[in-house]
Structures are given as C-alpha cells and as structure tokens.
C-alpha positions in Angstrom: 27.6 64.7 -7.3 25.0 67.5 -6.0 25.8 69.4 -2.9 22.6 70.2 -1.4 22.7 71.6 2.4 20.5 72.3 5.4 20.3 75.7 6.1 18.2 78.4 8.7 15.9 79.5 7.2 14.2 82.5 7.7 10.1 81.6 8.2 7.1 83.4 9.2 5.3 82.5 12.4 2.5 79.9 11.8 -0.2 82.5 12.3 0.6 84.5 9.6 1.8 82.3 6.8 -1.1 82.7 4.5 -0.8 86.1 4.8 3.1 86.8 4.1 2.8 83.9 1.3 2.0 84.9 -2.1 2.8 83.5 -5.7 6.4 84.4 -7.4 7.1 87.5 -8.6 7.3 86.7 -12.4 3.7 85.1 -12.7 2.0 88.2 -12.4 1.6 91.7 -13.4 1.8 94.9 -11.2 -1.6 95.3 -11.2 -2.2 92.0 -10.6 0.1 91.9 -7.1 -1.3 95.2 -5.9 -4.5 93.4 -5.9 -3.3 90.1 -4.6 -1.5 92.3 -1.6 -4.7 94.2 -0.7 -5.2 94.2 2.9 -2.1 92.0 3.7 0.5 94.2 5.2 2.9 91.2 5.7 2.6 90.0 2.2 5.9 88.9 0.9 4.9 91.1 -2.3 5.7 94.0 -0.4 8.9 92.7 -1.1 9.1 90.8 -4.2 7.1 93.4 -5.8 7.7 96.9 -3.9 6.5 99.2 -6.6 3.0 98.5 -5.4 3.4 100.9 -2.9 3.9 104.0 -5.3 2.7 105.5 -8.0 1.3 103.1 -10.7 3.2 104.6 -13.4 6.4 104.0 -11.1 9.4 102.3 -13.0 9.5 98.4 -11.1 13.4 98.6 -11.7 13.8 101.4 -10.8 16.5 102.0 -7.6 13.6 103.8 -5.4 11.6 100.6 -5.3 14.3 97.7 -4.7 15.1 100.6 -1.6 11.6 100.1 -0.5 12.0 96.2 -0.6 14.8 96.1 1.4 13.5 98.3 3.8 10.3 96.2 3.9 12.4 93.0 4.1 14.1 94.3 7.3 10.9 95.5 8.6 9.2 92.1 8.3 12.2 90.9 10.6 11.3 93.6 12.8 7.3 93.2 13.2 8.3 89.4 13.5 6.6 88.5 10.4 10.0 86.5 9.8 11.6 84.8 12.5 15.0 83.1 11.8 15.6 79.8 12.5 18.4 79.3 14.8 19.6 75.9 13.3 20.2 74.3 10.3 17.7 72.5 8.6 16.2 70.7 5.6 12.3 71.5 5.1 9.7 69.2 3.1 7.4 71.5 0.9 4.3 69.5 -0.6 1.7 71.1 -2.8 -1.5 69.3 -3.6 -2.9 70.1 -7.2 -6.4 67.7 -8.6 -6.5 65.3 -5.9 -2.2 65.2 -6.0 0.9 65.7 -4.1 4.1 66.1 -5.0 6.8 66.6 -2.3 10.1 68.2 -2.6 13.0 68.9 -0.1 14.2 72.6 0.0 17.7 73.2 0.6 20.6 75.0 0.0 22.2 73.9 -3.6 25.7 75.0 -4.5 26.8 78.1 -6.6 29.6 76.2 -8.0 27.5 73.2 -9.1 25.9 75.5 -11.2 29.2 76.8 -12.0 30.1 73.3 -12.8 27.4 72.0 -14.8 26.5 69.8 -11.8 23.0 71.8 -12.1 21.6 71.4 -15.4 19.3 73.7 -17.3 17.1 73.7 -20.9 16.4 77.4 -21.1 18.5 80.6 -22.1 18.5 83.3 -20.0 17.5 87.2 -20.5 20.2 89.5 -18.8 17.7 91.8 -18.2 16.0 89.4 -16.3 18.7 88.1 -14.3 20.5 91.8 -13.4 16.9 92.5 -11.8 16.9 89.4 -9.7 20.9 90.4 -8.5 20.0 94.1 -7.7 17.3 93.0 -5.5 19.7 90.2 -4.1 22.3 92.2 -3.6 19.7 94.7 -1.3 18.3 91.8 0.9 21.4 89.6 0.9 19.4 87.2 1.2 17.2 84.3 -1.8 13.8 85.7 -1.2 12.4 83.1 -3.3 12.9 79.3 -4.0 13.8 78.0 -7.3 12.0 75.0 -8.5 14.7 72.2 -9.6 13.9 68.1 -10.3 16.7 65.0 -9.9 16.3 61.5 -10.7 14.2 60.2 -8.0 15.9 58.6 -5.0 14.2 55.6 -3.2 15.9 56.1 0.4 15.4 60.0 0.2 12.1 59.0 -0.5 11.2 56.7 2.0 12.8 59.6 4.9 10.5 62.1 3.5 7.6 59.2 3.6 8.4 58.6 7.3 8.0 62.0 8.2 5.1 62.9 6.5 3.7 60.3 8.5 4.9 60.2 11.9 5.1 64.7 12.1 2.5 67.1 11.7 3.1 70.0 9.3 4.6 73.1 10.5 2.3 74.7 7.9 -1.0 73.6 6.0 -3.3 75.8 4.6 -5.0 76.0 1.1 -4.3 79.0 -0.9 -7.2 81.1 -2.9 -6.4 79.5 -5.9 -7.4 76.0 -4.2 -4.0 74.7 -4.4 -2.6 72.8 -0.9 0.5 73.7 0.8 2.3 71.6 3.5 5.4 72.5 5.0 7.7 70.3 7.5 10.6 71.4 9.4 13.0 68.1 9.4 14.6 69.1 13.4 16.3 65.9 13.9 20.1 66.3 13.0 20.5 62.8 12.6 18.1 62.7 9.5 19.7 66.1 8.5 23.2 64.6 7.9 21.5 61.3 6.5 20.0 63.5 3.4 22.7 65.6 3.2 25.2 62.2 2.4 22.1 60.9 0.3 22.4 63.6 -2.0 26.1 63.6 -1.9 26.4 59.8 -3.3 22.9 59.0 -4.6 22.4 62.6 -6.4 25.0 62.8 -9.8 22.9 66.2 -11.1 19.7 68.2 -10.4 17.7 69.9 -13.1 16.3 73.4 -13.1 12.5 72.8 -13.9 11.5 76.3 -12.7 13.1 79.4 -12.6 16.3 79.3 -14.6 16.9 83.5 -14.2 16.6 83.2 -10.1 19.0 80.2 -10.6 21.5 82.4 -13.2 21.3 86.0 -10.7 22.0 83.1 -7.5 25.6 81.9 -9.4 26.0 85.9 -10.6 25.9 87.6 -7.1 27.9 84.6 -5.7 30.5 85.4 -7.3 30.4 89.2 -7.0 30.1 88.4 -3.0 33.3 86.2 -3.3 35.3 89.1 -5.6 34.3 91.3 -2.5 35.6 89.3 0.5 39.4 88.9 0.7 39.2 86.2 2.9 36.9 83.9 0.7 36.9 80.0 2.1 33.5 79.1 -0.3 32.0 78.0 3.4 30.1 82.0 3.2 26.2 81.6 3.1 26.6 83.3 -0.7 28.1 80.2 -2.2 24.4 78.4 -2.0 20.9 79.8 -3.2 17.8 78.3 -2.1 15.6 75.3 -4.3 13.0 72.8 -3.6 14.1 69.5 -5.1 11.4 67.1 -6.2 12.1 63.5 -7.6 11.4 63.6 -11.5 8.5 60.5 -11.0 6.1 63.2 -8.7 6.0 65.9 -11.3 4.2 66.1 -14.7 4.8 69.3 -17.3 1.8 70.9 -18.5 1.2 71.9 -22.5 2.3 75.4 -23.0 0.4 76.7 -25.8 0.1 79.5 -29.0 -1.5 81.8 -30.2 -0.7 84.0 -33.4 -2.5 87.5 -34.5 -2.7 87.0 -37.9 -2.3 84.3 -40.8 0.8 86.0 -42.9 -2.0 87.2 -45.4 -3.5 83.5 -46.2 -7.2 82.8 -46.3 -7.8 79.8 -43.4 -8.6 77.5 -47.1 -5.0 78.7 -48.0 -3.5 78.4 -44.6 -5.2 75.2 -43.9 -4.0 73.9 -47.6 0.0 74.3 -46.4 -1.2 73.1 -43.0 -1.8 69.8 -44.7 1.7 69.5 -46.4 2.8 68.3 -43.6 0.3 67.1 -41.2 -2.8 64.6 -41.6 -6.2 66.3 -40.4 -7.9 62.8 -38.3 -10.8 65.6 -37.0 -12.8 68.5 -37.4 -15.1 69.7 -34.9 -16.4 72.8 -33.1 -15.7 71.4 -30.3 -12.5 71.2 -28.3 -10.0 68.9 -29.9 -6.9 68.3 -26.9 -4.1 66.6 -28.4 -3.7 63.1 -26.7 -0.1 61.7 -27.4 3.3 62.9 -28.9 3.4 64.2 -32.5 -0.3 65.1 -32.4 -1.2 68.8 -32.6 -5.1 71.1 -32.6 -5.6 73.7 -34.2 -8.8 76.9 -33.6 -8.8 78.6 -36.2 -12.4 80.4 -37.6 -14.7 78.4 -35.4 -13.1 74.9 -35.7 -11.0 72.9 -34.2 -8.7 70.7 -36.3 -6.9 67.6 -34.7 -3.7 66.9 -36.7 -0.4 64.4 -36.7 2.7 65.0 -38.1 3.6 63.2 -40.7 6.8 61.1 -40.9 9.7 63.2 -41.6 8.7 66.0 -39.6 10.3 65.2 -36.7 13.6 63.2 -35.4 12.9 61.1 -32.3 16.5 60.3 -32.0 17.4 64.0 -31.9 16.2 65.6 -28.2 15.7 69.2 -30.1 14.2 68.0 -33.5 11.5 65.3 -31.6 10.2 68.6 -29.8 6.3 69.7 -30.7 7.2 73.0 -30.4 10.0 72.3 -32.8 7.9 70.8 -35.2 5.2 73.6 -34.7 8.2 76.1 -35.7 10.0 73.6 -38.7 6.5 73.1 -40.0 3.9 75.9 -39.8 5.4 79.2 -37.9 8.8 79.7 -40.1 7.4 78.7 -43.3 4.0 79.7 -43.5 3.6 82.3 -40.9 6.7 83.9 -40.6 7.5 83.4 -37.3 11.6 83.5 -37.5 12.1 84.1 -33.6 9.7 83.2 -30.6 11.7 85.7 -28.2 11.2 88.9 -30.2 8.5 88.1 -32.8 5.3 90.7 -31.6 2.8 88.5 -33.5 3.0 85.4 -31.2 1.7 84.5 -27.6 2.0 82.1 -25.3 -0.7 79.8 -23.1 0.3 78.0 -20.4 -1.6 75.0 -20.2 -3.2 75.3 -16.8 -5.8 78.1 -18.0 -7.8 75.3 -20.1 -7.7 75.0 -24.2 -10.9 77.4 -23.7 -8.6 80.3 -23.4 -7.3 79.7 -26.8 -10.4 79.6 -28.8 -12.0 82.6 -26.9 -8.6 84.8 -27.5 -9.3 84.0 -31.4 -13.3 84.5 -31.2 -12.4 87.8 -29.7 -10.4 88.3 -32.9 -7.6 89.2 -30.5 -5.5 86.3 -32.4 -6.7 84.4 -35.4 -5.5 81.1 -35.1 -4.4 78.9 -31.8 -2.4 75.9 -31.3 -2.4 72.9 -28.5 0.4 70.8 -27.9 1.0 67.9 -26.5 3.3 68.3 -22.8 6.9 67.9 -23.2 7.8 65.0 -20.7 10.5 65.0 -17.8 12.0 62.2 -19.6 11.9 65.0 -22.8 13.5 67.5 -20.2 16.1 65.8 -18.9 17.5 64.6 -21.6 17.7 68.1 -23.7 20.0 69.0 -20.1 22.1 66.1 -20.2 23.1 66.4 -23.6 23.8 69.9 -23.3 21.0 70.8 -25.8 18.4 74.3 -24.7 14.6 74.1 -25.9 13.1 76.6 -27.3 11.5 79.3 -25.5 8.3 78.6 -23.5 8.2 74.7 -23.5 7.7 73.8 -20.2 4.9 74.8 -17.4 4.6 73.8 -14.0 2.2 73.7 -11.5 1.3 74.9 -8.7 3.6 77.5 -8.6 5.8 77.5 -5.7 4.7 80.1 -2.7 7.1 82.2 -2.0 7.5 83.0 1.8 7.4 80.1 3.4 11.0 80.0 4.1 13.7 82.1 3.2 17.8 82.2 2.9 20.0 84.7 4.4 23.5 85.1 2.6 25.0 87.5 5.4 
C-alpha cells in the first residue's frame, strides 16, 4: 500500500506567493523564464532556472549556475521569501481550469515505493534529464518542485478534503497570468493529519505518475546516494520521501498531445493521401477544423484541408493496452510506413503539440510551411493510463498532457 506523509513544508509568506510562484522548469525555454521572472526578484525561477541571471549564451547545466541556485535558494530563506513550517503537515492544492477544479493532496511519497513498484509510471526516462534534476537536488537538499501523481479515487479522503474546503479559508488564492486558479490549504489539525495518513496506508494499493516522471526518477536516484552517504541510515531521514500532489483519477482529464511532421517522405499529398486510405476511412473533408470526437478517430491538415479519418478494423488491438493506443496506431499505420518515422525520441522530422494550444496551432505551423502535414488525436484516458502502469507496459513518447501545470513554489520539501 502507498506511504504518503505529512511533512513541513517550506512556503512563502501569503504576500508574496504570486510573486515567488512560477510554472515548472521544463515547460519553458530560457528565454521564455527570463521574461516570466522580469521584475520578480523572489521568483522561484531564480532558482529553478538560475542561468537567467548570466549571460544568455551561458551553459544551463553548467556547475556555475546550479551554484547560483543554491545560493539563491538560501537567500530566499534569508529575505524570508520562504518561511519553514514548523510542523508536519498535509496541504490541499486545487487549480481551477474552464470553469473546473480539481483538488489534490500534496505530501511526502516514499523513495522505496518507487523503488518497489508501489509508484507506477508509463514513460521512459532520459538520464540526461534525470542527472540534471539530482545535481540541482543534491545543491538545495531539498524537492524544489512537486511532481504531479494520480490514484484511484478514495471516497473518505475525498469527503476530508470536501469538509475542509468548506469549513477553512485558503492559505492561498490568487489567479495566475495565464487565468488559471490556484488554492492552497494548510490541513493544521493533527487529528485529520493521521486520519489521511492511515487512509492512504489501507485504502491507497498504488499511485500513478501523471506528471513528471524524471523529477520522480532524480527523487529515488539522490535517495539512495543520500542513504550510501550516511552510516547510520534508519530510512526515517527526510531523503527517503520526495514531494507530489496526489489527485483522485475521477477529477482529472488528459488532454490530446498532437504532431506535426516537416515533410511527406517525397509523396505528393494525392500519393500520401492514397496510402493514408489503406488503412483509414476518410468520413470528412473540410477547410475547416476537423477535432477528432472519440477513440480510433484521427484529423489530418495537410495543404489547406482538414481530413477526419477512422481506423479501420485491424489496425488496432483494444485488448492490448499498447496496441489500442492512437499514437500507436498513428506510428503502425502512417509514420513508420509511409513517412519514415522509425523513432519519436530522435527522429528531427517530427514535433510535438500539446493539446492545450488549440488544433489552430497545427494548421498555422503547416500554412507557414514550417511542417507540411499535422495530426489530432483523440486524448488517451486515465482509464488508458492506468492500465499501461499496472501491466507493466510504457507508452510511447509524448502521450499524455496535463493541465494546468502545477506552480512551483507554493510549498517546498527540505531533505536535510
């Protein structure tokens, strides 16, 4: 069963949480963060992305800037932009997106759960990714960010976090620039503290990385690094557990996580279309946006049009968690055979779309001839997700996208 802990969490003073709060550190360029941080001098990306205080042409990994972040980070604690906690807590983190709120408990999940299998995941890992994420933990000592995980919803965790929400005023609310809400309880009573804690003990079998699988990989990495360190190792220490936010599967809902390719292999769109429909049914042809509206059906921009398709029988294996993939259809069926897309991770002729920037971003990257032809799929589902984890099966790359993003900032873990 999950082991999931209170913890005290480092947080910054109520005054000043919009301005230390800022999006995570992989969602954005460094370009992009030096603007986001301009005229915020307690903006967490001082930390989370210190080279924007050098040089543009400065190396992000290199050792000069995770130097700067930890000297920011103890800096922060200095200025009292951070002020630590002095008991252990859970905290309720809700984001409001369209109208809706999901709301998640953040706490402190256990190293050797992940270690264990216990914590599930559908994504392979980059080690260049994670050894970036441990150098700058191993500088802060400390989870700077949350990672985003997901269980099988929980009706009496649910109803605690219910009669909070409603009888408690949020230590934080504010709405961020990108018009996303963010509400942020502390849960004080120890009572209810030990109650979720037990909850999640014997109601909780496994929790599910949604979000953030190379945070969650560098977390069980420096843990045990720490533990090889410290010759009198109990698995009590602070670095045995990295900070999530755990929302109930039934609040959240994956967005489509589109393509876009720069050329057609040499095929004319006649030719390309022609092997298209070896394996898909064209139902519609328009200028307009076509949005795929269920499971198996697919859209296509290519030259000026839109083409809704479905995949024909055969295609796809429903009974198989990989195989009844879109994406893995998309690859079986048009990127492999006709395009000669081998591997989404190195392939240079292939880009991804998250979802949440509209369908419109596909067809104006191909009207700017930047690509020439874009798919939409249809979102993978949690059910989808859950179910590649349990059966120990990994999607293929860029499946899944969530939002909002979590803010990093609002609370953060110490591990010394």
């Amino acid at each position: 069963m999950a082991i999931i802990k209170p913890f005290k969490g480092l947080r910054p003073p109520k005054n000043m949480v919009q301005e230390v709060a800022c999006l995570p550190y992989d969602v954005m360029n460094s370009e992009e963060a030096l603007r986001m941080a301009d005229g915020k001098k307690a903006s967490l990306l001082h930390i989370t992305r210190a080279e924007i205080e050098f040089d543009k042409n400065i190396d992000s990994h290199s050792e000069i800037v995770y130097t700067r972040a930890r000297d920011n980070f103890k800096a922060f604690q200095d200025n009292g932009y951070l002020l630590q906690d002095s008991e252990d807590h859970y905290y309720i983190y809700a984001q409001t997106m369209n109208g809706k709120t999901q709301y998640g408990i953040v706490g402190n999940a256990s190293c050797e759960d992940y270690k264990n299998g216990i914590i599930k995941k559908h994504e392979l890992t980059r080690p260049d990714k994670e050894e970036d994420r441990k150098i700058l933990t191993r500088q802060l000592e400390a989870n700077i960010e949350p990672v985003f995980f997901t269980y099988r919803a929980v009706p009496e965790i649910d109803a605690i976090v219910s009669k909070i929400i409603a009888t408690n005023s949020p230590e934080y609310d504010f709405t961020a620039e990108d018009g996303f809400g963010h509400h942020f309880w502390v849960i004080k009573d120890a009572d209810i503290n030990k109650t979720l804690e037990q909850l999640f003990k014997e109601k909780v079998p496994c929790t599910y990385v949604a979000d953030g699988h190379h945070r969650t990989a560098a977390a069980g990495g420096m843990s045990e690094e720490f533990k090889s360190k410290n010759p009198n190792h109990t698995g009590n220490e602070p670095y045995n557990y990295f900070m999530a936010v755990h929302f109930p599967d039934n609040q959240l809902q994956i967005i489509d996580y589109n393509r876009v390719v720069k050329d057609l292999n040499g095929l004319s769109v006649e030719q390309f279309m022609a092997k298209v429909q070896v394996n898909f049914t064209i139902n519609k042809i328009s200028e307009s946006i076509i949005k795929p509206t269920k499971l198996h059906d697919f859209s296509i921009y290519v030259d000026g049009k839109w083409y809704g398709l479905t995949a024909k029988e055969g295609t796809f294996d429903d009974n198989n968690p990989i195989d009844s993939l879109d994406v893995s259809v998309l690859s079986k069926c048009i990127l492999e055979p006709i395009l000669n897309i081998k591997d989404l991770r190195t392939s240079t002729k292939i880009d991804f779309v998250g979802g949440i920037r509209g369908l419109e971003e596909l067809s104006k990257r191909v009207d700017k001839g930047e690509m020439a032809v874009a798919f939409a799929l249809f979102p993978v589902s949690m059910n989808q997700l859950m179910n590649i984890a349990d059966t120990g099966n990994i999607m293929p790359p860029k499946v899944t996208w969530f939002e909002p993003k979590l803010r990093s900032g609002l609370v953060i873990n110490k591990l010394n």
